[in-house]
C-alpha positions as CSV (number, residue, x, y, z in Angstrom):
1,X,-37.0,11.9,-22.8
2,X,-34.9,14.7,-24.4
3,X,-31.2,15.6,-22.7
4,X,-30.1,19.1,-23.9
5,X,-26.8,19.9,-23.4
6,X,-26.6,23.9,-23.7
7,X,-23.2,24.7,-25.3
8,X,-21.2,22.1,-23.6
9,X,-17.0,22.4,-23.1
10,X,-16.0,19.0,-22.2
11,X,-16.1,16.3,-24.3
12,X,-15.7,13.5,-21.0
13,X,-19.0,15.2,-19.9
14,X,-20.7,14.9,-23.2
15,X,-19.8,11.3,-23.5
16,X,-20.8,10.2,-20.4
17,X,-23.9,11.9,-20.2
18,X,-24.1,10.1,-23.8
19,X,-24.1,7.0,-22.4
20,X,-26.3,7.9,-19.7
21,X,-29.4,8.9,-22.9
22,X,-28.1,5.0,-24.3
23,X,-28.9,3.9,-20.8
24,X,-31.9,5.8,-20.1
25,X,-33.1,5.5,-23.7
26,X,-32.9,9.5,-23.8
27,X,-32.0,11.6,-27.4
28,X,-29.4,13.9,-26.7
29,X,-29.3,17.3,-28.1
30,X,-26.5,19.5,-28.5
31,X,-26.4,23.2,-28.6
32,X,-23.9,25.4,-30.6
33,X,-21.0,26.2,-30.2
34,X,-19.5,23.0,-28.0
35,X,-16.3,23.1,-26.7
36,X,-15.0,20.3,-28.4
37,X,-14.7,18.6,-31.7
38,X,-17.4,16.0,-33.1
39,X,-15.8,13.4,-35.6
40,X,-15.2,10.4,-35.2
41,X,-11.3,10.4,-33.7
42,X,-12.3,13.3,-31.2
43,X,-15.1,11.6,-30.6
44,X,-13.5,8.1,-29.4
45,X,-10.8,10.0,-27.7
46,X,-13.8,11.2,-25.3
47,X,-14.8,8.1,-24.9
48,X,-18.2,8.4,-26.7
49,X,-17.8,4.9,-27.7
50,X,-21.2,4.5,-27.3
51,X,-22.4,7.0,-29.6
52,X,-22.9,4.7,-32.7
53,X,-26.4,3.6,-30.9
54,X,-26.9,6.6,-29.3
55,X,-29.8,8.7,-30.6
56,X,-28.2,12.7,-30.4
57,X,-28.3,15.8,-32.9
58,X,-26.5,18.8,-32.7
59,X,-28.1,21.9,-33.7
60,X,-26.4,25.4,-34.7
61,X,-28.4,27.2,-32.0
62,X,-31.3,27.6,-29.1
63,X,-34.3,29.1,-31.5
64,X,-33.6,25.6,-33.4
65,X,-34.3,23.4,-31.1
66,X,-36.8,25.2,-29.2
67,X,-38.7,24.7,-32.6
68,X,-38.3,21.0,-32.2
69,X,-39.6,20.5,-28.9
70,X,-42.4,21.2,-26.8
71,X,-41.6,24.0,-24.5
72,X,-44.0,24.0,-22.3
73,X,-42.8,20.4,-21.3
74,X,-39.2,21.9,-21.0
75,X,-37.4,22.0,-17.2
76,X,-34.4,24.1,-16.9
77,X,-31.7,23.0,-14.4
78,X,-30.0,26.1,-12.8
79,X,-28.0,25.9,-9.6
80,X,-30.1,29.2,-8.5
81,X,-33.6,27.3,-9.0
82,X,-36.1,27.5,-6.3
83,X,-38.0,24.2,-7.3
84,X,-36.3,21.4,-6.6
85,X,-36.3,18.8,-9.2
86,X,-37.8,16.0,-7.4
87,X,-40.6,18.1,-6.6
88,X,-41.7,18.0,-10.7
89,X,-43.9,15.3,-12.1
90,X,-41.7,14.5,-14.9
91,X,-43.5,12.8,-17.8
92,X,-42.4,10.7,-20.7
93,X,-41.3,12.9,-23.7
94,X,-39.8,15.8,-21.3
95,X,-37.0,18.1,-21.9
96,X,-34.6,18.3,-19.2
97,X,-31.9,21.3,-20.2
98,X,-28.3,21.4,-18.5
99,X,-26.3,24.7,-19.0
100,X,-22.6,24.7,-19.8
101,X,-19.8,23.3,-17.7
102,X,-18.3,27.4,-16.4
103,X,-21.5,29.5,-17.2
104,X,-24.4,27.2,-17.1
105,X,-27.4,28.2,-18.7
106,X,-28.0,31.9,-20.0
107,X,-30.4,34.1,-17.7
108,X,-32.6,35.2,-20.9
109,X,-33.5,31.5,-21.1
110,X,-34.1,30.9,-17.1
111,X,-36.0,34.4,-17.4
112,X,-38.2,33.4,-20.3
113,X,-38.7,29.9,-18.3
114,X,-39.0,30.6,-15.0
115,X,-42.1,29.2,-13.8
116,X,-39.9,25.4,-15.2
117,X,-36.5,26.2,-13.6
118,X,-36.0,23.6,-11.2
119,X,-32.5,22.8,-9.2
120,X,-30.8,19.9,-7.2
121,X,-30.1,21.0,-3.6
122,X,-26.7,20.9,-2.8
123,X,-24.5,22.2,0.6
124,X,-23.0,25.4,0.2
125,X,-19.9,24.3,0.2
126,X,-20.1,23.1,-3.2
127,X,-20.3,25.2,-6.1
128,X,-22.2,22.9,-8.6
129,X,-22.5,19.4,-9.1
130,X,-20.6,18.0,-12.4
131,X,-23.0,18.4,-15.5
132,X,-22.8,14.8,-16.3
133,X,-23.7,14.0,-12.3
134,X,-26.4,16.2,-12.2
135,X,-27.9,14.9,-16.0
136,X,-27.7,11.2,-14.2
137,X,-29.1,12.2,-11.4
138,X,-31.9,14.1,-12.9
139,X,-32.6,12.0,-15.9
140,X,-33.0,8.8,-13.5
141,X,-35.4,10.8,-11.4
142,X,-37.5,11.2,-14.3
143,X,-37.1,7.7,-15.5
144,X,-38.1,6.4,-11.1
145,X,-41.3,8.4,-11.5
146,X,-42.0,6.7,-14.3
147,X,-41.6,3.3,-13.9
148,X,-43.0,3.8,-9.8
149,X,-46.4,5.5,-11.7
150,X,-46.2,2.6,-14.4
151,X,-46.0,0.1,-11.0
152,X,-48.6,1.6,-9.8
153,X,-51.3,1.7,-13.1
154,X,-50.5,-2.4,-13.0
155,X,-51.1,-2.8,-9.5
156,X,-54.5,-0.8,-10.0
157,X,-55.3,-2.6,-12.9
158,X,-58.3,-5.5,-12.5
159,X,-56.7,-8.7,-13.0
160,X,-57.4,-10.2,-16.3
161,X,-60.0,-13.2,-16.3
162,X,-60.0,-14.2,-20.1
């Protein structure tokens, strides 16, 4: 699974959402310009004290990385989705983009993918979810479907007799 974080401002998002990918064995990726510095004393300040076995890149820009990974296996998170996320069949390798922290993701890129924009439901009286909430909550509903489909192939599978 890939994590992209679209122009992220908050370093304490970025690190735990980093130690979410550790957890859920995800690569993040990073989209320029963040909001934040990346060496090393910046980094530990965040508390991405994780990040010397986490798998992440950073790239200057969104043409870049949509040249890295499959886009038509790319699901767009947007607080004005119609979709809602769980009702996607995530599959191993999936993109799963997050907008930044104040402006989310740009409309060119929901416009361009809108048949993949998918949303978690919220009450109205929240304005959005914190990115590094909604990345958890997200990622581990990909990683569920998985393992519940995996479950499933074993149970399915004839025992074997050798």
């Amino acid at each position: 699974m890939h994590i992209v974080l679209y122009e992220p401002e908050i370093p304490q998002n970025t690190g735990n959402i980093g130690r979410t990918c550790l957890a859920l064995g995800a690569k993040l990726w990073l989209v320029r310009p963040l909001g934040f510095r990346l060496d090393e004393h910046h980094r530990r300040r965040a508390g991405l004290d994780y990040w010397e076995q986490l798998v992440w890149q950073d790239v200057p820009n969104w043409e870049t990385i949509s040249k890295s990974l499959e886009r038509q296996r790319t699901w767009l998170f947007s607080k004005t989705a119609t979709i809602n996320y769980t009702d996607v069949a995530y599959r191993p390798g999936d993109t799963l983009v997050f907008g930044s922290e104040s402006k989310g993701l740009p409309r060119s890129l929901l416009e361009e993918g809108a048949d993949r924009v998918v949303g978690i439901p919220m009450r109205d009286a929240v304005r959005s979810l914190n990115l590094s909430s909604a990345v958890a909550v997200a990622g581990y509903e990909a990683w569920r479907q998985w393992r519940e489909r995996d479950h499933e192939a074993e149970v399915a599978r004839p025992p074997d007799t050798t």
